[in-house]
C-alpha positions as CSV (number, residue, x, y, z in Angstrom):
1,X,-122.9,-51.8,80.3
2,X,-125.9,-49.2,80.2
3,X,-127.3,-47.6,77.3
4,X,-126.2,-44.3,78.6
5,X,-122.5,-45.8,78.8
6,X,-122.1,-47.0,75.6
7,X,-123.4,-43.7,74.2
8,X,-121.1,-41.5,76.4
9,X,-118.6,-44.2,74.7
10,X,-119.6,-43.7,71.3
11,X,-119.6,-40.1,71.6
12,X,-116.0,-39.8,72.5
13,X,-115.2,-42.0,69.9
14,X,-116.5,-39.7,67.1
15,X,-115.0,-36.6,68.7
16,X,-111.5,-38.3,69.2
17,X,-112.1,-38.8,65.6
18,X,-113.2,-35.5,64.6
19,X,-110.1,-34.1,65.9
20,X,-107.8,-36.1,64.2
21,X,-109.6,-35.2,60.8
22,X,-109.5,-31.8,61.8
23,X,-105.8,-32.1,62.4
24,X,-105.3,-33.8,59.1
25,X,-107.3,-31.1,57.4
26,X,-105.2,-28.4,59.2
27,X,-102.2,-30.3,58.6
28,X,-102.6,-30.6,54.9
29,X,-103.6,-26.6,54.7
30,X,-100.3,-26.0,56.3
31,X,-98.5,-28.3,53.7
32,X,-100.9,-26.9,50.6
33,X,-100.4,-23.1,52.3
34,X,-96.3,-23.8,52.7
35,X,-96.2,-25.7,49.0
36,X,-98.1,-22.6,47.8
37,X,-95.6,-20.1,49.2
38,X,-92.6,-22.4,48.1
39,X,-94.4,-22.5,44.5
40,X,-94.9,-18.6,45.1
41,X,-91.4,-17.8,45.6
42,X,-90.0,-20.0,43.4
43,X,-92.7,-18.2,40.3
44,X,-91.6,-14.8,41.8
45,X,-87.5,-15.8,41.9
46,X,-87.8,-17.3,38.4
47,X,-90.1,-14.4,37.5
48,X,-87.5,-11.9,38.8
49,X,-84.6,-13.8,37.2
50,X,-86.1,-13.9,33.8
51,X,-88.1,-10.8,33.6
52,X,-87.7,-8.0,36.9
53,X,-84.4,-8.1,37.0
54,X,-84.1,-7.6,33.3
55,X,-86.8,-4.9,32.4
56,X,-87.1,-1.7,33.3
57,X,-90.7,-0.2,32.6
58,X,-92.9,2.9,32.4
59,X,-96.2,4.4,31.7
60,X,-94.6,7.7,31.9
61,X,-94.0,8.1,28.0
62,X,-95.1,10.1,25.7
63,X,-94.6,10.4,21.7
64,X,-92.6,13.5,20.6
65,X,-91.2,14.8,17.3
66,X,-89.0,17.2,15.8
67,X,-91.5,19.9,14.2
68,X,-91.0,21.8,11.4
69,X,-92.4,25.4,12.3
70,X,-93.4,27.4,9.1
71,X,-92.4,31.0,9.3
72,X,-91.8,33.9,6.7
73,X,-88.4,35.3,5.7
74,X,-90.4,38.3,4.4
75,X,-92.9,40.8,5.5
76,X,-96.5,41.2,3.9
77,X,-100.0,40.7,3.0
78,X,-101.3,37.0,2.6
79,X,-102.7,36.5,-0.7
80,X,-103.4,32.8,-0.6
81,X,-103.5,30.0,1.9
82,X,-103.3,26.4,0.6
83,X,-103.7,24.0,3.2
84,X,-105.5,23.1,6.5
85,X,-104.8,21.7,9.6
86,X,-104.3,18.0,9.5
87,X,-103.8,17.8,5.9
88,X,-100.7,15.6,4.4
89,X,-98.0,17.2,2.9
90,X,-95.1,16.6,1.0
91,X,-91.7,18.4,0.8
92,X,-92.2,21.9,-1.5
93,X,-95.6,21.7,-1.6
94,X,-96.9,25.4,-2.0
95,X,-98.3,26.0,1.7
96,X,-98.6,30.2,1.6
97,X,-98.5,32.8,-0.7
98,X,-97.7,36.6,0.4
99,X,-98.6,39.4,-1.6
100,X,-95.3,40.0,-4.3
101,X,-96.3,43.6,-5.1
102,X,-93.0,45.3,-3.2
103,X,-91.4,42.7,-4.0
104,X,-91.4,42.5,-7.9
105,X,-90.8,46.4,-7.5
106,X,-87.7,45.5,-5.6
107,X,-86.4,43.3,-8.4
108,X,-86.6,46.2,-11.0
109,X,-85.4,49.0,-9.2
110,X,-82.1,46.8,-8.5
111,X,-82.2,45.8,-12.0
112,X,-81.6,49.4,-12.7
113,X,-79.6,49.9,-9.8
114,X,-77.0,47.5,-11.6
115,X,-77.0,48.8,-15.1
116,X,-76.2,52.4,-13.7
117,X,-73.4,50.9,-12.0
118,X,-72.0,49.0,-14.9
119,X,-72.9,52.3,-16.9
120,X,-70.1,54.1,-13.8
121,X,-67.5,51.3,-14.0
122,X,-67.8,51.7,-18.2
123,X,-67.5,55.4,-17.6
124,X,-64.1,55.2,-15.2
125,X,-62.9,53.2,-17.8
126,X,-62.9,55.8,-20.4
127,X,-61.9,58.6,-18.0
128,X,-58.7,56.7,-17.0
129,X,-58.2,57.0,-20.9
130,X,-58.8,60.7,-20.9
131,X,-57.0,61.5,-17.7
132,X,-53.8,60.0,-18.9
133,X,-54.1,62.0,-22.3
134,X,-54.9,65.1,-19.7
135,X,-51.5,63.6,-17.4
136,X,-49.0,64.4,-21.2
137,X,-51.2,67.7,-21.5
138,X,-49.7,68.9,-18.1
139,X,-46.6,67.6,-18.4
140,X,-46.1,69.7,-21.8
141,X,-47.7,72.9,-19.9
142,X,-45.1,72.7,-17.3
143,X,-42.5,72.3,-20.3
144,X,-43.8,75.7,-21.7
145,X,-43.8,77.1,-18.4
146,X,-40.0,76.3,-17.9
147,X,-39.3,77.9,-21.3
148,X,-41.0,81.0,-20.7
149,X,-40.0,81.3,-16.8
150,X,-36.3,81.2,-18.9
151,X,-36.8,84.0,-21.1
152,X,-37.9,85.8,-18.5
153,X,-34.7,85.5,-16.7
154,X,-33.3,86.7,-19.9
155,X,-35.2,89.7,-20.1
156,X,-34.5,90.6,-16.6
157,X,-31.1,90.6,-17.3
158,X,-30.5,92.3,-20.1
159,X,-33.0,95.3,-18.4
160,X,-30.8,95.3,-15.5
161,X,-27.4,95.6,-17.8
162,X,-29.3,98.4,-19.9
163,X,-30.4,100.0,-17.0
164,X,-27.1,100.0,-15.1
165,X,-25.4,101.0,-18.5
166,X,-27.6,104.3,-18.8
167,X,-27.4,105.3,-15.2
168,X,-23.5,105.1,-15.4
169,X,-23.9,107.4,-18.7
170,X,-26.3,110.2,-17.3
171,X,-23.6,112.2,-15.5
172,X,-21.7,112.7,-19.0
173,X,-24.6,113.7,-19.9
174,X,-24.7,111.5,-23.3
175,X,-28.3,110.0,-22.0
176,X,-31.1,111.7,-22.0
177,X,-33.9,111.7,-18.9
178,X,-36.7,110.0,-21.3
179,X,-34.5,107.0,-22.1
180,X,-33.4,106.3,-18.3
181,X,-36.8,106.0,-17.6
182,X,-37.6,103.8,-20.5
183,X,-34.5,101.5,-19.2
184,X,-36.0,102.2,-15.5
185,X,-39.4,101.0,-17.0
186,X,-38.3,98.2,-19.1
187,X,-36.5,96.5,-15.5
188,X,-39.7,96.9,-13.5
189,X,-41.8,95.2,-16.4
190,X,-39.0,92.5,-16.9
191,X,-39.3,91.8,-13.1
192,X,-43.1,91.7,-13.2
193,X,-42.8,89.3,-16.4
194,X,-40.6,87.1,-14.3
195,X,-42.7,86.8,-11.3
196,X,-45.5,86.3,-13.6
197,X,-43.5,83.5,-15.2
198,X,-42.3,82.0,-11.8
199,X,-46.2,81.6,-10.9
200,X,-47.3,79.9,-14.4
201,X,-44.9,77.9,-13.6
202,X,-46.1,77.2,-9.9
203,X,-49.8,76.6,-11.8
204,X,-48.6,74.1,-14.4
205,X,-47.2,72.2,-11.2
206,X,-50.2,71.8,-9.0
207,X,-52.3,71.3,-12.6
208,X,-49.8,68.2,-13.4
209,X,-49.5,67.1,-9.7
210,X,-53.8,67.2,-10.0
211,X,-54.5,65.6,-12.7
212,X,-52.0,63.2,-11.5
213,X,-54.1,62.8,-8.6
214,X,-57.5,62.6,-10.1
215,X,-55.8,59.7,-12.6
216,X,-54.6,57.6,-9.6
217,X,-57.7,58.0,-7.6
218,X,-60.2,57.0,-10.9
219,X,-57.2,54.2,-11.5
220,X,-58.1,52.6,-7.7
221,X,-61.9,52.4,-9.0
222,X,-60.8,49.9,-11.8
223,X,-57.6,48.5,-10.1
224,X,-57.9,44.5,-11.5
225,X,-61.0,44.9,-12.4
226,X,-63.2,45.1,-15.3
227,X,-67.1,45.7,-15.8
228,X,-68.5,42.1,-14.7
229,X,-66.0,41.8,-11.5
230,X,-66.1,45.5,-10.3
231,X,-67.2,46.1,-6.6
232,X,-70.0,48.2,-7.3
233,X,-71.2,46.1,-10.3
234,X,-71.0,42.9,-7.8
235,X,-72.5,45.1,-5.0
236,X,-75.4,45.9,-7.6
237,X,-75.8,42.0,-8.5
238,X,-75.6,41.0,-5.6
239,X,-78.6,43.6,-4.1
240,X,-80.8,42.2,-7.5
241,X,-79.7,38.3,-6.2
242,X,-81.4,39.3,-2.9
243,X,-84.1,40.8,-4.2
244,X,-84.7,38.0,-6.6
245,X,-84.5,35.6,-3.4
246,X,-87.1,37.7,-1.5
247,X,-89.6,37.6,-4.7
248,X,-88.6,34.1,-4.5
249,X,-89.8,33.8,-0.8
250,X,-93.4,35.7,-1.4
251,X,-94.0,31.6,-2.2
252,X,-93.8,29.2,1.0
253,X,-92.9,25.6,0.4
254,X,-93.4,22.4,3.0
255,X,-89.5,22.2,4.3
256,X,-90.5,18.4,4.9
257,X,-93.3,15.5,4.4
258,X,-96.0,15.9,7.5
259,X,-99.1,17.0,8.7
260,X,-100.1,20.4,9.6
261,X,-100.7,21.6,12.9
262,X,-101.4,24.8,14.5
263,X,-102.2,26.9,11.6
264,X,-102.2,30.6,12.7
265,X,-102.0,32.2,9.2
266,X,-105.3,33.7,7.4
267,X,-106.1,35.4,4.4
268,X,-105.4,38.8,4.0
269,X,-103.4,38.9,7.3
270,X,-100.1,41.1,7.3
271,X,-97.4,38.8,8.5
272,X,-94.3,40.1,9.6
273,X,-90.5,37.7,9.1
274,X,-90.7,35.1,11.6
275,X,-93.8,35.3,12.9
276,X,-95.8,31.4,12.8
277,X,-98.0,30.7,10.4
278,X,-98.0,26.5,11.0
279,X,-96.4,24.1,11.9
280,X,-95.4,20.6,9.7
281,X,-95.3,17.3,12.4
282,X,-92.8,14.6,10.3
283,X,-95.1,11.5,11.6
284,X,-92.4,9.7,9.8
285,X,-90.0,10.7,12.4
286,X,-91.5,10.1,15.9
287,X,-89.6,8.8,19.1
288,X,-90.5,8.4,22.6
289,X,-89.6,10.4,25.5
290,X,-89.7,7.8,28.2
291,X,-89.8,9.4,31.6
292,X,-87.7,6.7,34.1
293,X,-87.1,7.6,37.7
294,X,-83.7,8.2,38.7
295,X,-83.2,4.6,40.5
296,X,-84.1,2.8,37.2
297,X,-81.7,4.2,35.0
298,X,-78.6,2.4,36.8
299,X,-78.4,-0.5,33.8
300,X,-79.8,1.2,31.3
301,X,-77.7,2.0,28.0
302,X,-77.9,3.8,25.0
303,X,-78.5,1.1,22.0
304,X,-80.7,-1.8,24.1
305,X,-83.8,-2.5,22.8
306,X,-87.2,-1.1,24.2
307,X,-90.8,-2.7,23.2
308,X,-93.5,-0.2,23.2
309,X,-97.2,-0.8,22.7
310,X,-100.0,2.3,22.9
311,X,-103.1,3.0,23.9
312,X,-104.2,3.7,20.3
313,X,-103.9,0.5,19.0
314,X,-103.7,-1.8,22.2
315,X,-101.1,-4.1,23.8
316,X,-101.1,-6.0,20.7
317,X,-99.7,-4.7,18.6
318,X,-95.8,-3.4,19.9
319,X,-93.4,-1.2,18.4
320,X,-89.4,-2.1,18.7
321,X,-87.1,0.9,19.7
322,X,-83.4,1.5,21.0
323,X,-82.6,4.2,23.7
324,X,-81.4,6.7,21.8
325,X,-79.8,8.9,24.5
326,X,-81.0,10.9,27.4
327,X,-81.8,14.0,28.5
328,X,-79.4,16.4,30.2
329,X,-81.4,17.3,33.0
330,X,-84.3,16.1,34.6
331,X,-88.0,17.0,34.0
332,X,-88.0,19.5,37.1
333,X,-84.3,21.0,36.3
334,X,-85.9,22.5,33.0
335,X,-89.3,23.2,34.5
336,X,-90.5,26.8,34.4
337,X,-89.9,27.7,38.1
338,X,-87.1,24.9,38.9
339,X,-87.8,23.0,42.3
340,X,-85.4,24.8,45.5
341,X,-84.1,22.4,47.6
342,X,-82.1,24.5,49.8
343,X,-84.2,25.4,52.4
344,X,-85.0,23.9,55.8
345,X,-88.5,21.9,54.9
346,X,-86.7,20.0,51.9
347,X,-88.1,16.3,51.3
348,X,-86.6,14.4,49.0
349,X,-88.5,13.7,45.6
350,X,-87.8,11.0,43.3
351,X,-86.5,12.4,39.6
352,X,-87.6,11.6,36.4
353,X,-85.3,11.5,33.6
354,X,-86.3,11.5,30.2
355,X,-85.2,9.1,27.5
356,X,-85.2,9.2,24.0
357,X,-86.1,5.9,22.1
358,X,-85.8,5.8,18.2
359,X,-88.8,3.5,16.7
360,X,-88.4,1.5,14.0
361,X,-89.2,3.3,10.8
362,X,-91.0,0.6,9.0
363,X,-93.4,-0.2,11.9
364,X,-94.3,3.9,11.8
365,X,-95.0,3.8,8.5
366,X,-97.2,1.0,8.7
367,X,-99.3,2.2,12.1
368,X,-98.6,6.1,12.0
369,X,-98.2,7.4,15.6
370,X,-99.1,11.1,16.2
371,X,-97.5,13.3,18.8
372,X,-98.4,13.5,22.4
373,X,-99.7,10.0,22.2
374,X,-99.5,8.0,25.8
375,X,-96.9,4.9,25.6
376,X,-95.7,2.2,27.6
377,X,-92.2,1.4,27.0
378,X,-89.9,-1.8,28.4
379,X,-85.9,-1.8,27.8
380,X,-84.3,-4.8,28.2
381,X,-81.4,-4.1,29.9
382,X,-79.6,-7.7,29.9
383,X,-78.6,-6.3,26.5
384,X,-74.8,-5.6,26.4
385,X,-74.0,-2.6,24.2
386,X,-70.9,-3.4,22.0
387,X,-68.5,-0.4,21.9
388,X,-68.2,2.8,23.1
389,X,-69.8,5.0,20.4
390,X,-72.9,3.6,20.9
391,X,-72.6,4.9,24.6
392,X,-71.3,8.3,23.8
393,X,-74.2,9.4,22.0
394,X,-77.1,11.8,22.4
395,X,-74.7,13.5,25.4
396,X,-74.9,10.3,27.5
397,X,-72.9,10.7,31.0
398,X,-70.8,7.5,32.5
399,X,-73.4,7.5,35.2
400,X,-75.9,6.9,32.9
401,X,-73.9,4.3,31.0
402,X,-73.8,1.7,34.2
């Protein structure tokens, strides 16, 4: 054989075996590639089995709490100012003082107010005394009346039999023209003296049937009463309890431990009754308002636990919660100009809703978290929520309880 031959030879040799490593290589890549995706899946199933399916998660959270705003139940000038924003309070601390001028003038002039009246109630007292003694007065006038309406009858009668007498007699002539007048006069004044009667009488009447009147209507001012439980004494006390309370309120207290936030107020500034002067943030008392879309929601419950960590102090340190409830509407149902879906170029949007998770109290105290504060929060759902309180809380719907 040639030279050239047994090269040609040798060549073919090497590629023949070039090609079968080359198969082997590719070979093992599609074992490594296919052990790799087995390995893959298998991490993702056992991934998904463990933790995907199990957690629900979201970036979309925020920290929230219930503020306290600070506002004035009375009108006035600010004479002092005690705190700051940011600055720690506790529950009565002295935050504002208004001027207490009007105010202390209130108090005395319904101090008075309230001694006049129990000077009235002591005075309706005694005339309920006096108007009964005036009642017996009126009753014996009328008595005197009677009597004197009686002799006036009297008189009228015998005038009238003298009269008749003498006229009968002054044809015989045995009665002179002097005394039938005097009988004609004495009738006329006996009739006068009985109409005269018949009207005292009439007046003793209508002054008995008065004084009646005036007795009853000063009794209905003292009915059951007496000088510390009379209406207009308790009306009096009561306008000196409320001006009391509004000196009281000059003086504005913390209504709870926090920090203030958003102070408005300034000295010398005339504040009218609810207008806001601060605002107290409980940083004792903050919860999460997670924002999960609509699809997510399907196993969570009110009650399962939710881990939380935040950008303030990093991922490693994490804050346990529970679902506290959820919202009644989503983020765009309570938005200022709510989303219209019924018109022809609608495209579906996926919802938010927002859910309120309770943090641990302890864990707050020792890492204070302030509000507005970016969270991530994680509920385990594979938590099953004993009872049906828990799920009834915070408004939760039967949708929303899975």
């Amino acid at each position: 054989m040639s030279s050239s031959s047994q090269l040609h030879v040798e060549h073919a040799d090497d590629s023949l075996f070039d090609a079968r490593q080359a198969r082997a290589r590719r070979r093992r890549s599609f074992v490594l590639l296919g052990a790799a995706v087995v390995l893959a899946a298998g991490a993702y199933t056992s991934w998904w089995l463990l933790v995907g399916s199990r957690y629900v998660s979201t970036d979309n959270a925020y920290t929230a709490a219930e503020l306290a705003e600070v506002t004035p139940a009375v009108g006035g000038i600010i004479a002092a100012v005690h705190v700051v924003d940011t600055q720690q309070v506790k529950r009565g601390d002295l935050l504002v003082e208004i001027d207490d001028t009007d105010a202390r003038l209130a108090v005395a002039q319904a101090e008075a107010d309230l001694a006049l009246a129990e000077r009235r109630v002591r005075s309706y007292l005694a005339n309920d005394e006096g108007l009964a003694a005036q009642v017996k007065a009126r009753e014996a006038d009328e008595q005197r009346s009677d009597a004197q309406l009686a002799a006036a009858q009297a008189d009228l009668e015998r005038a009238k039999v003298d009269w008749q007498r003498r006229q009968a007699l002054q044809a015989s002539g045995s009665v002179s023209g002097e005394e039938l007048t005097n009988a004609r006069n004495a009738l006329v004044q006996a009739e006068a003296n009985l109409a005269a009667a018949r009207a005292a009488r009439a007046q003793s009447i209508s002054n008995r049937l008065s004084t009646i009147g005036s007795k009853k209507a000063n009794a209905a001012l003292i009915l059951d009463t007496t000088v510390e439980n009379n209406p207009e004494v308790l009306l009096a006390r009561a306008r000196l309890q409320q001006a009391q309370i509004d000196l009281q309120r000059t003086r504005i207290h913390a209504p709870m431990d926090g920090v203030i936030a958003k102070r408005q107020v300034q000295l010398g500034q005339r504040v009218q009754v609810g207008a806001p002067l601060m605002s107290v943030v409980p940083l004792h008392n903050v919860h999460v308002d997670a924002n999960f879309k609509e699809g997510e929601l399907r196993h969570v419950k009110v009650g399962q636990p939710v881990a939380i960590t935040t950008d303030l102090y990093g991922d490693k340190v994490v804050y346990h919660g529970v679902v506290k409830g959820f919202s009644g509407g989503t983020g765009s149902a309570f938005s200022m100009i709510p989303a219209q879906n019924a018109t022809g170029n609608w495209i579906k949007v996926v919802q938010r809703l927002p859910v309120r998770i309770e943090l641990d109290a302890r864990e707050l105290a020792a890492r204070p978290l302030q509000v507005g504060l970016s969270m991530n929060a994680s509920v385990d759902t594979s938590v099953e929520v004993e009872g049906q309180a828990l799920a009834q809380q915070a408004g939760s719907t039967p949708q929303q309880q899975g």
